[in-house]
Structure formats: structure tokens, C-alpha cells
N, C-alpha and C positions, 0 to 999 in steps of 0.2 A: 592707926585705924585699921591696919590691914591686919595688925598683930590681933585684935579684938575679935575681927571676924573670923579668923581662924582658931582662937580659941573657943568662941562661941560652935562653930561646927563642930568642933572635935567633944564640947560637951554633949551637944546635940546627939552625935554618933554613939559616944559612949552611955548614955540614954538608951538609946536607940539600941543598943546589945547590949544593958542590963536587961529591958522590957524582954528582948525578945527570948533570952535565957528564963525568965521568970515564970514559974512551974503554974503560976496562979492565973495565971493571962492562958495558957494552955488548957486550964482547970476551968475557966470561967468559957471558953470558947466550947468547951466537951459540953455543960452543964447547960448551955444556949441550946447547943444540938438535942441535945437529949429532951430538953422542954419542949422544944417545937416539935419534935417526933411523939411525944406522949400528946401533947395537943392534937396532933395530926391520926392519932389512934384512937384516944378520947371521943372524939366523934363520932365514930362508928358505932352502931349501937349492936346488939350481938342479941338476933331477934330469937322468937321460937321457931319458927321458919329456920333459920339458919342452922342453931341448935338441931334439929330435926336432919337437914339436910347431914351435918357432919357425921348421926349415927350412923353405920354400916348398912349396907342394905340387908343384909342377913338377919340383924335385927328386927329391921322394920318389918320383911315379910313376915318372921316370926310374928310380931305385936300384931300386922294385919290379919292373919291366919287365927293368932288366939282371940282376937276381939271378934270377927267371925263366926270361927268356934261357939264362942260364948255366947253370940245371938242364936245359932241354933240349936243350943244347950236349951235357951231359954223359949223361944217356941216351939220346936219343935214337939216338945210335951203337951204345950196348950193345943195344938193342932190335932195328933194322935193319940187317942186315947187309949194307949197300953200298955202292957206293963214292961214292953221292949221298948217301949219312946227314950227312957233316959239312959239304959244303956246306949241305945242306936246313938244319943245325941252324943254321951262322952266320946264314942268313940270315931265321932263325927266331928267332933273336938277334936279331936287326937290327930288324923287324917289330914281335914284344914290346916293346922297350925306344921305339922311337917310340910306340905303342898305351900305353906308359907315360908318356909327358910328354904326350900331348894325353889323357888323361884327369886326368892332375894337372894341368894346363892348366884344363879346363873344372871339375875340384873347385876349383882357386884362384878364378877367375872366378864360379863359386856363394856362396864365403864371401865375396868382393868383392862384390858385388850383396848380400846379407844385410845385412853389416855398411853398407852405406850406405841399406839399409830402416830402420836403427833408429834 
């Protein structure tokens, strides 16, 4: 009886460090990890908002400068009627949309200095 239970352990252990040698039990443990991390990412939804946030601010003054721009490209003609309204507006265009990347410029450079405060 006593012989039985000692052999029964000794299969039990050698079990026991076949399993634990076995590259698929390793493989199956990574592939658990991995699922539950993509589930755990999967979630997240990746908004416009966010999207927006990730461009550069340099950028975005620029787009705010040129959208600007282009509204006073676009009244400023309706409003004066001459024959300098749409040069004045390009070039009012032009003016804006630079006034738009050196202050996204100098907001990038503020969050750059911040985030190296911290």
C-alpha cells in the first residue's frame, strides 16, 4: 500500500514537470494575456475629440487661422465694396493663418515646458 502511494506521487510529479516544461501551456497562458489586453483596449473608443486632441497644436492654429482667414475672405467683399476688398481679404488670409501657427506654436511650447515640469 505504501509502495502504490509512492508510486502514484512520483507519477503525479512527473506530470507535474512534463506540464510545466510544455511550451503550449506557456503559449496558452501568453494568448489568455493577450485577449484580455485587447478586450481591455477594445473598449476604448478613439473619438473625434480625441483624434483632434492628438494633432499638434501648430496644426490646429494653422486650420483655426486658415478657417478664419477664409471667413474674411468671404465677407469681407460682401461688406466693402472695392476693388481692394479681395486683395485686402487674401492677404488677411495670409496674416491670420500665420497669427495661427505662431500661437499654436507658442501653445505647443507651453504644454512642452508643463509636461517637462512634471
Amino acid at each position: 500500500m505504501g509502495n502504490d502511494q509512492e508510486l502514484e506521487r512520483l507519477r503525479r510529479l512527473r506530470e507535474r514537470q512534463l506540464t510545466d516544461r510544455d511550451p503550449l501551456v506557456k503559449q496558452r497562458q501568453f494568448q489568455r494575456a493577450t485577449t484580455a489586453r485587447e478586450k481591455k483596449l477594445g473598449k476604448q473608443t478613439y473619438s473625434l475629440g480625441k483624434m483632434w486632441k492628438d494633432i499638434p497644436h501648430v496644426w490646429r492654429g494653422f486650420f483655426y487661422g486658415l478657417v478664419l482667414g477664409t471667413l474674411v475672405l468671404i465677407v469681407l467683399p460682401l461688406l466693402w465694396s472695392s476693388p481692394w476688398a479681395i486683395p485686402s481679404a487674401i492677404i488677411a488670409l495670409v496674416v491670420i493663418t500665420i497669427f495661427g501657427v505662431v500661437v499654436g506654436r507658442a501653445i505647443g511650447m507651453r504644454e512642452n515646458i508643463k509636461n517637462l515640469i512634471r
